[in-house]
C-alpha positions in Angstrom: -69.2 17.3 -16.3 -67.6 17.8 -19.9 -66.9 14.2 -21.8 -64.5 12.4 -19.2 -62.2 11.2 -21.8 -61.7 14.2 -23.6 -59.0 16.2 -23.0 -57.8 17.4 -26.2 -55.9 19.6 -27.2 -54.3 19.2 -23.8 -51.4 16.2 -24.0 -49.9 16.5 -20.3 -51.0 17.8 -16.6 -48.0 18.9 -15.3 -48.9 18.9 -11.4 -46.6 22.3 -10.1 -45.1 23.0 -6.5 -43.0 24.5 -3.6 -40.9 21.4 -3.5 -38.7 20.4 0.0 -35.6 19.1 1.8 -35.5 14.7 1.7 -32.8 15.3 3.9 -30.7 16.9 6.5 -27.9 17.6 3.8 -30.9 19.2 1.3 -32.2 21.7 4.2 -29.7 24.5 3.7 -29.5 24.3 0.0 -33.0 24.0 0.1 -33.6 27.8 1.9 -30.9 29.1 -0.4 -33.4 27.9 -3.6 -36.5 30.0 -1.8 -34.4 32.7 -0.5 -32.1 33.2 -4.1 -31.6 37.0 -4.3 -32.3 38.0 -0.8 -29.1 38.4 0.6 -29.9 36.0 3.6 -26.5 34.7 5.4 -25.8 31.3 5.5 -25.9 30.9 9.8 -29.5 32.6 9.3 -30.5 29.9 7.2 -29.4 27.1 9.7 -31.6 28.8 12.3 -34.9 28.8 10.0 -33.7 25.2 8.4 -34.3 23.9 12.6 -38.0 23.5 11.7 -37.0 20.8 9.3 -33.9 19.7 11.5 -36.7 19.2 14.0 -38.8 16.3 11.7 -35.2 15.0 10.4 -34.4 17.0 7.8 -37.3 16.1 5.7 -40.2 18.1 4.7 -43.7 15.8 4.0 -44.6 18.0 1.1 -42.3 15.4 -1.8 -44.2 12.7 -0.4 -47.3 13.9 -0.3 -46.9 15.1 -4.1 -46.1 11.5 -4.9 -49.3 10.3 -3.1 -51.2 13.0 -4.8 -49.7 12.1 -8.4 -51.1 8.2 -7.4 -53.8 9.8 -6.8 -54.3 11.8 -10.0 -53.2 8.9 -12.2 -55.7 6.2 -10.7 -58.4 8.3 -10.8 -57.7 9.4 -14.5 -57.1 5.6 -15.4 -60.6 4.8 -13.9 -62.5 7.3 -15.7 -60.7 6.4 -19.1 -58.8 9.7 -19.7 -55.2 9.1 -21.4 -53.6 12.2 -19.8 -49.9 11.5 -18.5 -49.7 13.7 -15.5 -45.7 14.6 -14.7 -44.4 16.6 -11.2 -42.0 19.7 -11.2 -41.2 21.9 -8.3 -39.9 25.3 -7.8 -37.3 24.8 -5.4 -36.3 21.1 -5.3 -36.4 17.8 -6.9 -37.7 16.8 -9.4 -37.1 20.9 -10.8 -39.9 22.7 -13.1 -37.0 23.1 -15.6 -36.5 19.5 -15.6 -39.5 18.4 -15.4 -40.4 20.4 -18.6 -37.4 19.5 -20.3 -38.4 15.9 -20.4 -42.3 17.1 -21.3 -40.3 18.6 -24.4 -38.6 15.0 -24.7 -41.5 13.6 -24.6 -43.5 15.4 -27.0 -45.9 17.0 -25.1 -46.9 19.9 -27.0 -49.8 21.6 -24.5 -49.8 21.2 -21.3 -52.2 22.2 -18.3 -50.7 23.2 -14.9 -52.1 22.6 -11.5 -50.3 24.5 -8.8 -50.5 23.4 -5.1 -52.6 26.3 -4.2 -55.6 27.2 -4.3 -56.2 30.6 -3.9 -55.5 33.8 -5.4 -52.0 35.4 -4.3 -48.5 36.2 -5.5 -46.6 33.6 -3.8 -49.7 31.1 -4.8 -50.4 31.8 -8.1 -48.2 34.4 -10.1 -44.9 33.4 -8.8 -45.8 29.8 -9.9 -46.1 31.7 -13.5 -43.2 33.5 -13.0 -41.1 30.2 -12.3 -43.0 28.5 -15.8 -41.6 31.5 -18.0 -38.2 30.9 -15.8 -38.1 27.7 -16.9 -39.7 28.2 -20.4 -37.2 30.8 -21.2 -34.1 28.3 -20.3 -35.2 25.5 -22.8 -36.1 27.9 -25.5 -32.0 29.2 -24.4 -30.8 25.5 -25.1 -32.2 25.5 -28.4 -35.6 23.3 -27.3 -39.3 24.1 -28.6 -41.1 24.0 -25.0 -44.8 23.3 -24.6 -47.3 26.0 -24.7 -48.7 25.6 -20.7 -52.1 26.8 -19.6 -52.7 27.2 -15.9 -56.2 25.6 -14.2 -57.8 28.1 -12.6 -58.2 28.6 -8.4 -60.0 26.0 -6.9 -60.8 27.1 -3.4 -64.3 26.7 -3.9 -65.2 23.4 -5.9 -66.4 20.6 -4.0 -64.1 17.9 -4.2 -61.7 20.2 -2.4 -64.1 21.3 0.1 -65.9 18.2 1.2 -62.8 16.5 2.4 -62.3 18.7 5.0 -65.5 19.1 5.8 -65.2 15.1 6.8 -62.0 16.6 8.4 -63.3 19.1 10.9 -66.8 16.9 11.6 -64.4 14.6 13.3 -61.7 16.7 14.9 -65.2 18.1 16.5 -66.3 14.7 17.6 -62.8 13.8 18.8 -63.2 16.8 21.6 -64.4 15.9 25.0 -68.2 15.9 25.1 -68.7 18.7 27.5 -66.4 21.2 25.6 -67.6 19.9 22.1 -70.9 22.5 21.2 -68.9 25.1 22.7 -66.0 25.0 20.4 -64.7 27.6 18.5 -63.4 26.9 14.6 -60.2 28.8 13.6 -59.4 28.8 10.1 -55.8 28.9 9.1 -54.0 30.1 6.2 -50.6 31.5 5.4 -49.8 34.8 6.3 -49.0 37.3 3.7 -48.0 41.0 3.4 -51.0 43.2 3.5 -49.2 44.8 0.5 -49.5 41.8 -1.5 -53.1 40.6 0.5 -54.2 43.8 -1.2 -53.5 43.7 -5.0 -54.5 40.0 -5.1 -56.5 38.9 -7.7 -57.9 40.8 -10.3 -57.5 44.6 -10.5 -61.4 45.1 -9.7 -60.6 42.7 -6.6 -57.8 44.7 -4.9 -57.9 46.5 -1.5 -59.1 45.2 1.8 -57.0 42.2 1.9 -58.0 41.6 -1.7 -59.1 38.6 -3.7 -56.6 36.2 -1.1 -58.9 36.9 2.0 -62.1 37.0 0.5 -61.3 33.5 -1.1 -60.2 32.3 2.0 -63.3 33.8 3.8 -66.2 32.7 1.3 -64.3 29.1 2.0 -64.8 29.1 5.7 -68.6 30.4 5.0 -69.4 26.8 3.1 -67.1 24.8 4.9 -68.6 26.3 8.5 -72.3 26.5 7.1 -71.6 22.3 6.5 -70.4 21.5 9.4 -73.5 23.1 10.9 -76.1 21.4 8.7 -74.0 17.8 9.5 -73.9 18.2 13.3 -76.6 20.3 14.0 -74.2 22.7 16.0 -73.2 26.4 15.7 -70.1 26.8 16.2 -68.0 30.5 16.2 -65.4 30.7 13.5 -62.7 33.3 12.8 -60.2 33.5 9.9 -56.7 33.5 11.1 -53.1 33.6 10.2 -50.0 31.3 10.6 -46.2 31.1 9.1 -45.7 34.8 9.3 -41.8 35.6 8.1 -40.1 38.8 7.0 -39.1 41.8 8.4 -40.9 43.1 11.3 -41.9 46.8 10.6 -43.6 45.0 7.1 -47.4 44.9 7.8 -48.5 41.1 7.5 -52.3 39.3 8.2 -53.0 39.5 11.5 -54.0 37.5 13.6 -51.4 35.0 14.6 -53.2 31.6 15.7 -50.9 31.8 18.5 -52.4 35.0 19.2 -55.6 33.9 18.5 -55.4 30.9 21.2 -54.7 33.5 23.8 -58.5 35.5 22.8 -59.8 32.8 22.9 -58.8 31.3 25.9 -59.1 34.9 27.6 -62.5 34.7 26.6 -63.7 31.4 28.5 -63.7 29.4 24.9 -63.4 26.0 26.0 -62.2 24.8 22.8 -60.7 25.1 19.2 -60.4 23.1 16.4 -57.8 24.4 13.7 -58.8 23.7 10.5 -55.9 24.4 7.7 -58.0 25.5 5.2 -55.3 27.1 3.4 -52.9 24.0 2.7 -53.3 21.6 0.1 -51.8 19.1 2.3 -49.5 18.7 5.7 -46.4 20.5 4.7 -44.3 21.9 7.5 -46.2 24.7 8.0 -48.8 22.5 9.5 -46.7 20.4 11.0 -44.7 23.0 13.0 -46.9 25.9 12.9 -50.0 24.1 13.9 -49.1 20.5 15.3 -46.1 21.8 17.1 -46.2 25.4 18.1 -49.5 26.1 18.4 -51.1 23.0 19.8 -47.7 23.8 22.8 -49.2 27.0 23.4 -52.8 25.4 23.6 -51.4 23.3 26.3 -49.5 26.2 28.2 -53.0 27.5 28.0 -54.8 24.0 29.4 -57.4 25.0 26.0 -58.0 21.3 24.3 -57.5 22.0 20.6 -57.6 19.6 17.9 -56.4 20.0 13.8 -58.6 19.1 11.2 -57.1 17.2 7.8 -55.9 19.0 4.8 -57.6 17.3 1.1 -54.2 15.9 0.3 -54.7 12.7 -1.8 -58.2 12.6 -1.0 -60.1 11.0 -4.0 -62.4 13.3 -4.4 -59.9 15.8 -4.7 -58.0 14.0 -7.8 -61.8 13.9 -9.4 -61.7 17.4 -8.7 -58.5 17.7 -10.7 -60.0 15.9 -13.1 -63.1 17.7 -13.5 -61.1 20.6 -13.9 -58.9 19.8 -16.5 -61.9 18.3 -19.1 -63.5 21.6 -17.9 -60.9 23.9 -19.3 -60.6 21.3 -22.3 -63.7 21.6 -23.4 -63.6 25.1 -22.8 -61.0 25.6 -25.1 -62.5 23.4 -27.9 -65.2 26.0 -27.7 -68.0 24.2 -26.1 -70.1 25.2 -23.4 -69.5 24.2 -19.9 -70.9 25.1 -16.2 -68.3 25.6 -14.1 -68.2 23.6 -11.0 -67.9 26.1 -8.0 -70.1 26.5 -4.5 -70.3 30.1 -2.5 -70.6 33.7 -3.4 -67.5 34.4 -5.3 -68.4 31.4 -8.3 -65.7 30.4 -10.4 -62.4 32.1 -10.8 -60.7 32.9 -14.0 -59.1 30.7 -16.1 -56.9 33.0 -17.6 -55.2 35.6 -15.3 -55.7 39.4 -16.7 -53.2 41.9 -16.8 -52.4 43.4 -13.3 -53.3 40.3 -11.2 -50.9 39.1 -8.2 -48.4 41.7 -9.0 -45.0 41.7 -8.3 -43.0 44.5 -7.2 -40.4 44.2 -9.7 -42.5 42.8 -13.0 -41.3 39.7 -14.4 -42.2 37.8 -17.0 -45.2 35.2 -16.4 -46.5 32.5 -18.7 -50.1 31.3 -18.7 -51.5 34.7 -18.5 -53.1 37.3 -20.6 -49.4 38.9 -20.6 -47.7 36.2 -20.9 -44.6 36.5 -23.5 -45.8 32.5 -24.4 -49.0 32.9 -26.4 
């Protein structure tokens, strides 16, 4: 690991995500912030906003931000590095704009970003970019000198985000009747996305065939699978599956459904699954509705015992993953020499997205890229 106090010439970690609803009052407004240019009718948005209705309004994701900032802060306090770490979302409170408006307040003149997800994608990586030059563009609009922001670079594969669930699926295995137990099946989850977009993911020499999103998300289950294995002496079958699908139907998305997926399974004389979320940073609704409520009910319809594995969340040795990122890319740009921490076939990603990475249909301007308008 680079010098673990030494973060120059970065003065700020500026921890970036989806943001949610605190409230049944916040849910509609909420959808209207994701859905913003989409043309979606109000009465729609009640109908999708009855997932959150469901959990009172509230989505887990805030709170489990704030844990993760406790998380990030006590570990850099323990290891000595002097790196305020602040919280902006994209579609609630606390904003991106407002976050980075009081950055600018502060003085913080280069800052590193770590998004809430992991992998390559659109929706998990450019967008993010997209909403920094968004927000970059407005202070720069009010007259402000914004920081120059570098994003850290996908961390899908580095240890401190893998062994936690790891821990996670070893006992959602062991929680599993004993006769069913060796016999279980492992279905990883991720978010479904258009093929489309599955497809130009990642760099230009990673697109087609699902892209650089599925073979992140596979060469994840690999190591995560292979450990479990070596840690309880067991085979077990895995597959890679989808969850969350939305948009139009006649859109090609990832298939399969875990719903879907349940059903082979079951058809098949498996006598049980574990779900392991290996696509979520932590238990947002998606997990908790998708997984915990949907298809665990259709596990039951199906008399298939099923269990859910943990996310990393605020796992500790995910905020020393954080940390080991950011003195990483430090050091990197002080122009020293440094190993990247990363496990599997794929090895480190990028730290500075090329030109035709995650595209969007309709460009936009993204910072923290090799086209970014923010050099």
């Amino acid at each position: 690991m680079p010098d673990a106090r030494d973060a120059t010439p970065y003065d700020a970690l500026l921890l970036l995500s989806f943001g949610g609803p605190e409230g049944p009052d916040d849910v509609v407004p909420f959808l209207e912030n994701v859905t913003r240019g989409r043309g979606i009718p109000k009465e729609r948005l009640k109908e999708v906003g009855q997932h959150y209705f469901r959990f009172g309004g509230v989505s887990p994701i805030n709170g489990q931000n704030r844990a993760l900032l406790d998380a990030l802060r006590k570990d850099f306090a323990e290891h000595g590095l002097d790196l305020p770490v602040y919280w902006g979302n994209r579609n609630w409170a606390p904003y991106l704009t407002d976050t980075l408006r009081e950055m600018t307040a502060d003085g913080r003149r280069r800052v590193l970003v770590l998004a809430t997800s992991a992998y390559a994608s659109y929706s998990g990586c450019r967008q993010y970019r997209e909403n920094l030059a968004d927000a970059l563009a407005a202070l720069e609009a009010e007259g402000l000198q914004p920081p120059k922001v570098d994003k850290l670079r996908h961390y899908f594969n580095h240890p401190g985000f893998l062994e936690p669930m790891i821990d996670g699926l070893v006992e959602s295995l062991a929680d599993l009747p004993e006769e069913v137990r060796d016999g279980a099946h492992i279905a990883f989850t991720t978010h479904s996305i258009p093929t489309a977009a599955a497809d130009t993911s990642g760099p230009v020499e990673d697109h087609g065939d699902g892209g650089a999103y599925v073979a992140e998300h596979l060469d994840t289950a690999r190591l995560i699978a292979e450990a479990v294995r070596r840690r309880t002496g067991a085979d077990h079958p895995w597959q890679l599956v989808y969850q969350s699908r939305s948009g139009a139907p006649h859109i090609p998305w990832l298939e399969p459904d875990i719903c879907d997926h349940l059903e082979e399974l079951h058809g098949a004389g498996v006598p049980a699954v574990v779900m392991a979320p290996i696509g979520f940073v932590s238990d947002h609704m998606e997990v908790l509705y998708d997984l915990d409520t949907e298809a665990t009910a259709k596990a039951g319809e199906l008399s298939l015992p099923v269990r859910r594995s943990a996310t990393v969340g605020a796992d500790p040795r995910f905020a020393a993953a954080v940390r080991d990122l950011v003195l990483e890319r430090a050091a990197t740009e002080r122009g020293t020499d440094v190993t990247p921490c990363a496990l599997g076939a794929l090895g480190p990603s990028h730290n500075l997205c090329p030109v035709g990475c995650c595209p969007a249909r309709a460009p936009r301007p993204a910072a923290a890229g090799a086209d970014s308008p923010y050099a």
